[in-house]
N, C-alpha and C positions, 0 to 999 in steps of 0.2 A: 539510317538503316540501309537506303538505296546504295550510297558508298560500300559499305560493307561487301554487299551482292553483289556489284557490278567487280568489284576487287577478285570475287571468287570466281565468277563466270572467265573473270582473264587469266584466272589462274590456268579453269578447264581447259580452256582453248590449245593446249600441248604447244607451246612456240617451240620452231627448230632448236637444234641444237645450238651454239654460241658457235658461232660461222658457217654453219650452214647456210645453204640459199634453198628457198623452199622454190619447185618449178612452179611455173602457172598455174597448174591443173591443180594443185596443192593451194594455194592462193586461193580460190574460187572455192572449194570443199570438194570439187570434180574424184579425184583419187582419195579424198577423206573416207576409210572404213565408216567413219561416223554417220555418212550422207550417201543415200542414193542415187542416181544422174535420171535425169528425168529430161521431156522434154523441154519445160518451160525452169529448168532450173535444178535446184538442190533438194530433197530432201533429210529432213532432219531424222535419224532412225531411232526408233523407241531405245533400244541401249543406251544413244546419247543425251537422250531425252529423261531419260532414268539418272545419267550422272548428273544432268545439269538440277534437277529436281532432287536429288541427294544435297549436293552443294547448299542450294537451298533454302533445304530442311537446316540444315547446319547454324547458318546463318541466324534464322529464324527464332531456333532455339537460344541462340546466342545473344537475342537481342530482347530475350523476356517475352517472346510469343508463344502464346498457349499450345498445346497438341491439338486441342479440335480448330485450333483459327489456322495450324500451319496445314491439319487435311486438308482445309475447303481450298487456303489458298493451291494447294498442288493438285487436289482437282482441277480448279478454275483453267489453272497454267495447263496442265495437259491436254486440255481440252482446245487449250488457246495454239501450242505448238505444237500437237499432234501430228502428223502428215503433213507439214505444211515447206512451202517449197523455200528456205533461208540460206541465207550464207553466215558460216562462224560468223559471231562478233560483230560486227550494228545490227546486223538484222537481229540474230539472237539476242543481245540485249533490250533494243526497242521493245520486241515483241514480248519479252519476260518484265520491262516497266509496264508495257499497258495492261497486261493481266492481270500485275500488280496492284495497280492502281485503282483497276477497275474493281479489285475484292477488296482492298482498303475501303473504296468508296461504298460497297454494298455493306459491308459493316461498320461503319462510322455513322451510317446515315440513317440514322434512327427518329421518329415522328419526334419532335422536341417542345418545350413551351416557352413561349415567349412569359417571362416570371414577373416582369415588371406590369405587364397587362393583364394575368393572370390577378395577380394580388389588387389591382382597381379596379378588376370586373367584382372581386366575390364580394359575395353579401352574405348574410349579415359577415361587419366587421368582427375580428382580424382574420386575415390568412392566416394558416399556423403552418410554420415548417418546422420538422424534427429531424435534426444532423444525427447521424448514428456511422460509428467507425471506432477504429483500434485507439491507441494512448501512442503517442509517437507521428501522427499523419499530419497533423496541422488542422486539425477540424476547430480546437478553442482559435487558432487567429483566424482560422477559415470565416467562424461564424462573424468575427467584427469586418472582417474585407466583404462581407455579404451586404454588413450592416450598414456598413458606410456606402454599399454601391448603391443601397436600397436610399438611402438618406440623399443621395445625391441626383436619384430617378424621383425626389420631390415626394416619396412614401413613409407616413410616418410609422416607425418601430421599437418595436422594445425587443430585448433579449431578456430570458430565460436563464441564470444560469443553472441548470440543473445537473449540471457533473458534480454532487456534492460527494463524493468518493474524494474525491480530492479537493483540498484547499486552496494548490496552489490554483485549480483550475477558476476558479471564483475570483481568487485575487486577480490572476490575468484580465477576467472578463473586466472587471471594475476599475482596472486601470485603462483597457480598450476601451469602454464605455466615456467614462473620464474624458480622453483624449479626444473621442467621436462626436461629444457632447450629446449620447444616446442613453439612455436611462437601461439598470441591469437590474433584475429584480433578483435577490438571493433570500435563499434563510443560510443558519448554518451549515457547517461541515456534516455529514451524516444525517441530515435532513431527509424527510421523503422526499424525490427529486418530481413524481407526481404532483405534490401537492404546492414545489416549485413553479411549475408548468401552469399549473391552474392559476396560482394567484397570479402570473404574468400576463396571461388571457384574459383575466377580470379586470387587469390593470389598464389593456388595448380596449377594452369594451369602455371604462369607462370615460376614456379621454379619448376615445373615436380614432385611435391608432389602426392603421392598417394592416399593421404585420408583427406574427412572435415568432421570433427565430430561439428555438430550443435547443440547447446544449444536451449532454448524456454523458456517461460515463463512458468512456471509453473501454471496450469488450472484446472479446476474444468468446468465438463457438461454444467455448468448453465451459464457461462459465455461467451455469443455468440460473444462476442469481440476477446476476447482469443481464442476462435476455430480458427474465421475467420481469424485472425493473422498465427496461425499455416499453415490453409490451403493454405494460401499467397505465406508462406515462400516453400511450397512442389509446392505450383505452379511455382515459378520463380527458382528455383535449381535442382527441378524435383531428389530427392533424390534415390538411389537404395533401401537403407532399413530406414525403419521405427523401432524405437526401443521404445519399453515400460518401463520407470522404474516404480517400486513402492517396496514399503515396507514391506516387510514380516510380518513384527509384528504391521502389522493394520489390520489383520483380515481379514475378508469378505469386509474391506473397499475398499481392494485392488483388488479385483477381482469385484467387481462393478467399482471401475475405470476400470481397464483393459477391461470390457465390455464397458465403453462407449462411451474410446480412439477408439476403435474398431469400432466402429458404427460410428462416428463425422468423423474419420481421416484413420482407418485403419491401424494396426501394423504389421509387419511380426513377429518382434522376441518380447520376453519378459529380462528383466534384471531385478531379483528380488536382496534387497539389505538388509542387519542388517541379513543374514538368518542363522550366527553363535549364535545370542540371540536366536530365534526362536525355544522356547523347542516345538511347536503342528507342523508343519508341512503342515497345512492343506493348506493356503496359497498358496503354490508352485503348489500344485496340483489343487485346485479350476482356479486359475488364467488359468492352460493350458487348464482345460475343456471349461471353459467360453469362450476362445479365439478361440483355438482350434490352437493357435501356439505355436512353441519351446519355453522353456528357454536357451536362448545363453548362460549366465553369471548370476555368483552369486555370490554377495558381501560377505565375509567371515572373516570382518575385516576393519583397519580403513588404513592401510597403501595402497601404490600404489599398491605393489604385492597382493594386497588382493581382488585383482578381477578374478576371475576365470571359465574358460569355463564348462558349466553345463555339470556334468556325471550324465546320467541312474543310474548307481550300485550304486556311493558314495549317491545318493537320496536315493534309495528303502534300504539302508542299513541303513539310519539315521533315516528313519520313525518308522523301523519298530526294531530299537535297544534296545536292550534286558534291559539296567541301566535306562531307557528312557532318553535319551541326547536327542531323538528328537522327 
């Protein structure tokens, strides 16, 4: 994302013409209409400061960031270059990464749980988590890269498969399972997917299992059946955490899900997935403003190990990396 921006801010900068020689005073921003001569220096004049905050916006938008994350960021930044005494180009760009950075960091940085000591603190056994997200995001492999991270933190679990909408979504689990050497509880196709959930929780009660990780059918706002299924399943299992997948590289598509899992159901965490294709970024960040919850987990791959607990830094580093990888 940061490549992008710094690309356009060089854009603004008006280079002379192709053999011109710019004088000194031109050079420093001294005779720049854009800056005022001060004693101790340049200022930047709110018109300039309007195009470089347009540019921006541009960007921003470009990159799958929401409209309310790009306000706050151009608040943040005006506030940050307002009056302030700069010279084009390092100075203006330094100063438009720290403000940057610094609003990335105020909305990334959400109170978070530690999951693996969450689930050996609670009592009575099992945890229960319920994955709820669209058909398409990776939530059925999401839930076995869960399972196996869980299996690997030394916590014992079972899986739910309760997407009985679908077959194939069952068959996947049982072949994950399979492979994980983790036990999948199903009934048939068309099954009540609540009374899925239950008999998987009766199943962790009875062999002193730590953890049921719950499948769902994957849903879409519009489909009042599908809510009210979901909400069946949270009323008869009464889950700890609510967990959001969706898809990095669907854009704004996903942070309008993720608002209105939000509103219908209620999520605690987010689990964004594909977010190694994902060269804009914007996604990751839109989703926590909209929500106003953590990302736990980020898909960074197709294998079991390639599930990973979200870091602060390794994010604000990939946004804002210099080759644009992100």
């Amino acid at each position: 994302m940061w490549a992008a921006i710094k690309s356009r801010l060089r854009r603004s900068a008006n280079p002379p013409e192709p053999g011109a020689t710019p004088s000194p005073a031109a050079a420093t921003g001294g005779s720049d209409p854009a800056f005022t001569e001060g004693v101790f220096g340049t200022r930047l004049q709110e018109a300039k400061l309007d195009e470089v905050l347009d540019d921006l916006e541009i960007v921003l938008l470009q990159s799958d960031v929401a409209v309310p994350v790009i306000e706050k960021v151009r608040e943040d930044l005006k506030k940050e270059l307002s009056g302030r005494r700069l010279k084009w180009g390092s100075d203006v760009e330094a100063a438009v990464r720290r403000s940057l950075q610094g609003s990335v960091r105020s909305i990334l940085d959400r109170p978070s749980i530690d999951l693996a000591a969450a689930v050996r603190a609670h009592q009575p056994k099992p945890y229960i988590i319920l994955f709820v997200g669209v058909n398409g995001t990776g939530k059925t492999t999401t839930i076995a890269k869960m399972a196996g991270w869980m299996r690997d933190q030394g916590i014992g679990v079972v899986i739910a498969a309760g997407d009985t909408f679908r077959a194939g979504a069952i068959e996947q689990l049982l072949v994950h399972g399979e492979r994980l050497g983790i036990r999948v509880v199903r009934q048939q196709e068309g099954s009540d997917p609540a009374a899925v959930a239950y008999d998987a929780v009766e199943h962790a009660r009875a062999r002193k299992l730590d953890v049921v990780l719950v499948d769902t059918a994957g849903r879409q706002h519009t489909n009042e059946n599908l809510i009210a299924e979901a909400q069946k399943i949270r009323r008869v299992v009464k889950p700890q955490l609510t967990l959001f997948v969706g898809d990095s590289l669907s854009g704004n598509d996903v942070v309008e899900q993720a608002r209105l899992f939000q509103e219908t159901l209620g999520v605690d965490g987010l689990v964004l997935t594909k977010l190694d294709a994902d060269v804009k970024g914007g996604a990751a960040l839109s989703a926590t403003f909209v929500t106003k919850k953590p990302i736990l987990f980020v898909g960074v791959g197709q294998g079991y190990s390639d599930l990973k607990p979200f870091d602060l830094e390794w994010m604000v580093a990939r946004l804002f990396a210099e080759d644009g990888a992100a």
